[in-house]
N, C-alpha and C positions, 0 to 999 in steps of 0.2 A: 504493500500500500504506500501510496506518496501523502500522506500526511490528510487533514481537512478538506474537504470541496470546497473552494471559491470562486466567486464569479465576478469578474469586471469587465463594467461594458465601457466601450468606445460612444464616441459620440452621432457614430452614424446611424444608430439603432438603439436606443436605449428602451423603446417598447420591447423590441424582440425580447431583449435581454433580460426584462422585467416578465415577460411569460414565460421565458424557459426557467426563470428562478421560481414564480410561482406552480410548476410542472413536477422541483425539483424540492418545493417546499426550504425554499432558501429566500435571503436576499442578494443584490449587487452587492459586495462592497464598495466601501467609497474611495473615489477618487477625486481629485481635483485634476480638472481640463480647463486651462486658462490659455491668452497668449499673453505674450510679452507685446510691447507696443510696436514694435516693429515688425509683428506679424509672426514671430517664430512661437510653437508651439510648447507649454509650460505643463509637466506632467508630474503628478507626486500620487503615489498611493496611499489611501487612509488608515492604513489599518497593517499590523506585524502578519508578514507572509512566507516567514521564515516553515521550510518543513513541507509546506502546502499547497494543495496540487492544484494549478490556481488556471483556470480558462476565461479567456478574453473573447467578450462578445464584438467584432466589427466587422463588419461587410465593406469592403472597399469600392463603396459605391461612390457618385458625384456628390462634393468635392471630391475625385478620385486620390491626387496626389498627398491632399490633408489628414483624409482619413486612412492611407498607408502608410504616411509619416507619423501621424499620432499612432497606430497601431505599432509600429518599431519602435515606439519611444516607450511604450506602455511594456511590452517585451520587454526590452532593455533593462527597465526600472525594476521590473519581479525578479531579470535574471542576478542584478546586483544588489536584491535583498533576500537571495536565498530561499527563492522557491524552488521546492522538490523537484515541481515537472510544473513548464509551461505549455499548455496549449492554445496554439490562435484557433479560434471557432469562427470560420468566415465565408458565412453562409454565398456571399455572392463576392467570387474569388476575380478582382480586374486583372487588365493587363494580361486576360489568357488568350486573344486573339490573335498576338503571332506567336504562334509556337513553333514555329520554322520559318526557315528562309525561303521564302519564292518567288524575292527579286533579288536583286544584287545589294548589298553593302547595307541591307536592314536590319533592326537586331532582334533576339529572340526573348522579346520584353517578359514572357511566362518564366523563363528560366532565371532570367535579370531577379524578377522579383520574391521567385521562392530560394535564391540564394543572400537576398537582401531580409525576409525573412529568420532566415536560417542562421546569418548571420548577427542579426537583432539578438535572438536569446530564444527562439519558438521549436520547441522537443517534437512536438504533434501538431498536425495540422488536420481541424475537422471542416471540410467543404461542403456544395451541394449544389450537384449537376453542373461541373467542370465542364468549358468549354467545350476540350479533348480531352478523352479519356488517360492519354498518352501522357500528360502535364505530370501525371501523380509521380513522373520519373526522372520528373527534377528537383525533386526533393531526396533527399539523404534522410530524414525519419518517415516515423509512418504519417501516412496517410488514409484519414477516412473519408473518401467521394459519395455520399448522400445521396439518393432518389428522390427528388419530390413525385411521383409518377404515383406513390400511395393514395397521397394527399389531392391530387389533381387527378388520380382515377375514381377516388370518392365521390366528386363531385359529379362526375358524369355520370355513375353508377346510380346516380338519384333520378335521371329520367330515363324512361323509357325509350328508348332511341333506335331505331335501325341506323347505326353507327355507319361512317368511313372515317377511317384515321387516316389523315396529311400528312408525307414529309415536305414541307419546304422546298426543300432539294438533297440532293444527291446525299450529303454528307448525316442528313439528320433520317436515314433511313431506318438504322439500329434501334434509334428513341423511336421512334414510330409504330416499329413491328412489334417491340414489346409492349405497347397500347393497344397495338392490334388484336393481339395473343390474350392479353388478361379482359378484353371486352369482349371477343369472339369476334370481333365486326373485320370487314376488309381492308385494305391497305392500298393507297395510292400514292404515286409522287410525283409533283410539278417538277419539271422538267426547267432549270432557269440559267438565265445568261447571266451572269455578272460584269459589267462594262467598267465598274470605278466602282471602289468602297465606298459601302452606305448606299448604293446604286443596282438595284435591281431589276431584273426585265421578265418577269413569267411569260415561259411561253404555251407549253398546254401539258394535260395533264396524262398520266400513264397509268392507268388505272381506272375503275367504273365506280363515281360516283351519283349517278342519276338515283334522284327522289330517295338520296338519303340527306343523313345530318351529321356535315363534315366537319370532322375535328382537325385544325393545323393545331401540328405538336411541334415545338422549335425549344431551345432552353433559353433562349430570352428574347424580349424584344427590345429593340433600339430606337432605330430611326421609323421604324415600322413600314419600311419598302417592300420587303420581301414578303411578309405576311399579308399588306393589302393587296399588292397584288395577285399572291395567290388567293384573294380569297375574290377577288374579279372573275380569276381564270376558271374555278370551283363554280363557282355561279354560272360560268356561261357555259358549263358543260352539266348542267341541268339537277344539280344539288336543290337539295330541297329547303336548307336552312346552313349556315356556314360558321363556327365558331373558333376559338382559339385558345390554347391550353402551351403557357409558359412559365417557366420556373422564374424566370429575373426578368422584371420589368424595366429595364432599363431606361426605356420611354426619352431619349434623348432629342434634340431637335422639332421637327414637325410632326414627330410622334404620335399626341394625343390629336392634334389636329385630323391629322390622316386616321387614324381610329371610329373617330366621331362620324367621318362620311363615308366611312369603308362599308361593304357589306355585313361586315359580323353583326350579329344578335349578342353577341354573349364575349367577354374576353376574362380567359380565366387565369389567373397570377398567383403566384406567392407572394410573401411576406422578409425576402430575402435582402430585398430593397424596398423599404419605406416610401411610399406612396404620399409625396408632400404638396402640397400648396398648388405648384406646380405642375401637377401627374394625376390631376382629378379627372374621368372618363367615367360618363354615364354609361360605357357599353364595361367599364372593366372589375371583375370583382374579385378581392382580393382573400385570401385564403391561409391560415396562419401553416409554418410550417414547427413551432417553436416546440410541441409536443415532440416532433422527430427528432430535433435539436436534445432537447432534456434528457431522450433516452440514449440517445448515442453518448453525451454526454457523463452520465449517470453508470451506461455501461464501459467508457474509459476510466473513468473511476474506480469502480468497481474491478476491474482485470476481467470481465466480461465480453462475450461473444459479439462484435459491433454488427458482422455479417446479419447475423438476424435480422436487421433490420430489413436489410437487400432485397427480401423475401418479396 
């Protein structure tokens, strides 16, 4: 055993943090998150974490660079007051979009940042729904990569539906079929060009969704190009009703905009990224995933089976 459970949240998520402690029948402990006047980030923990298996709740969403800066500095502080075992818990892991090279002289930002992690003081890293699957192998400790596919197959499980499950495209075929499999329903894929990042062009779809109720499964949304347009192309190939099911709402740019006039009826999200001010969408409903969080959490403590979860 690595001493007491503790938990400190980041400032990117302090709900999350606050439901997976009520999950866990705990509180936060406190921290102090200030800056200095000049904009640099000021970090102190409240409380003696000597011994203690201490997990940091941040998702390094937008501000992206703020809250991966504060989450290293948050690291850094436990590793220099002698906690037992650090783990970052970070539900929606940034900077996982290039994980390779596929043009000349670009860098492999996924790898940059799980060794800038690594480097901070962070023993364990708990994720959920990793870009690529491939990332968990730039890290030197363990790694636990998260499902929301439970949490977001619940939801659908509650209507009645002659299902088609959507990949997007080519890459998101895997997440798809496994939606496919635990609904029973078919499986389709648009077929898409990509011309510039953030820039999408659906062209048609491979698969028979006529006079069903199609689900696009992607694990996040962004700019929300790729998803409106499939759910155009899904429409014009004589779907009956058109929805979407994503782990990370990213919702960056013209995002909610394009949301609001797209076809979908329904956009279904986690809670990995905090839905602010900014990122409000009558079509988008958002879906805790903090329960899954608590138990993966609870079972690293524990020296328990995480896999279970996988199921």
């Amino acid at each position: 055993m690595h001493g007491e459970l503790k938990i400190i949240s980041g400032s990117a998520s302090p709900k999350l943090a606050e439901a997976i402690c009520e999950h866990l029948g705990t509180k936060p402990s406190p921290v102090l998150r200030e800056r200095f006047s000049d904009g640099e980030i000021r970090i102190e923990i409240g409380e003696n974490v000597r011994g203690d298996d201490v997990f940091i709740v941040q998702p390094t969403c937008s501000p992206v660079n703020y809250h991966l800066m504060e989450l290293c500095l948050m690291l850094d502080a436990l590793k220099r007051a002698s906690a037992s075992r650090v783990t970052a818990v970070v539900p929606y892991f940034g900077y996982a979009r290039q994980d390779r090279k596929v043009v000349p002289r670009a860098p492999i930002s996924a790898k940059l940042v799980a060794d800038l992690l690594s480097t901070a003081g962070m023993q364990r890293l708990v994720t959920c729904d990793l870009h690529a699957g491939q990332i968990q192998g730039f890290f030197n400790c363990p790694v636990d990569n998260l499902f929301a596919a439970p949490v977001l197959l619940e939801q659908l499980r509650n209507r009645d539906e002659d299902f088609a499950i959507i990949s997007p495209d080519a890459g998101g075929v895997e997440r798809a079929r496994a939606y496919a499999k635990r609904l029973g329903a078919n499986l389709a894929i648009v077929d898409k060009r990509r011309d510039a990042p953030n820039q999408a062009k659906a062209m048609h779809i491979i698969g028979d969704v006529k006079d069903k109720v199609a689900v696009v499964i992607d694990d996040m949304i962004d700019t929300a190009g790729t998803m409106c347009a499939a759910a155009d192309v899904i429409m014009d190939n004589g779907a009956k009703e058109v929805m979407a099911c994503a782990t990370h709402p990213v919702l960056s740019g013209p995002a909610i905009e394009r949301l609001e006039k797209s076809a979908f009826t329904e956009i279904i999200v986690t809670d990995t990224i905090p839905l602010g001010p900014t990122k409000q969408c009558s079509k988008i409903k958002q879906c805790s995933i903090a329960s899954l969080l608590a138990k993966a959490i609870n079972n690293v403590h524990t020296e328990s089976s995480v896999s279970v979860l996988f199921v």
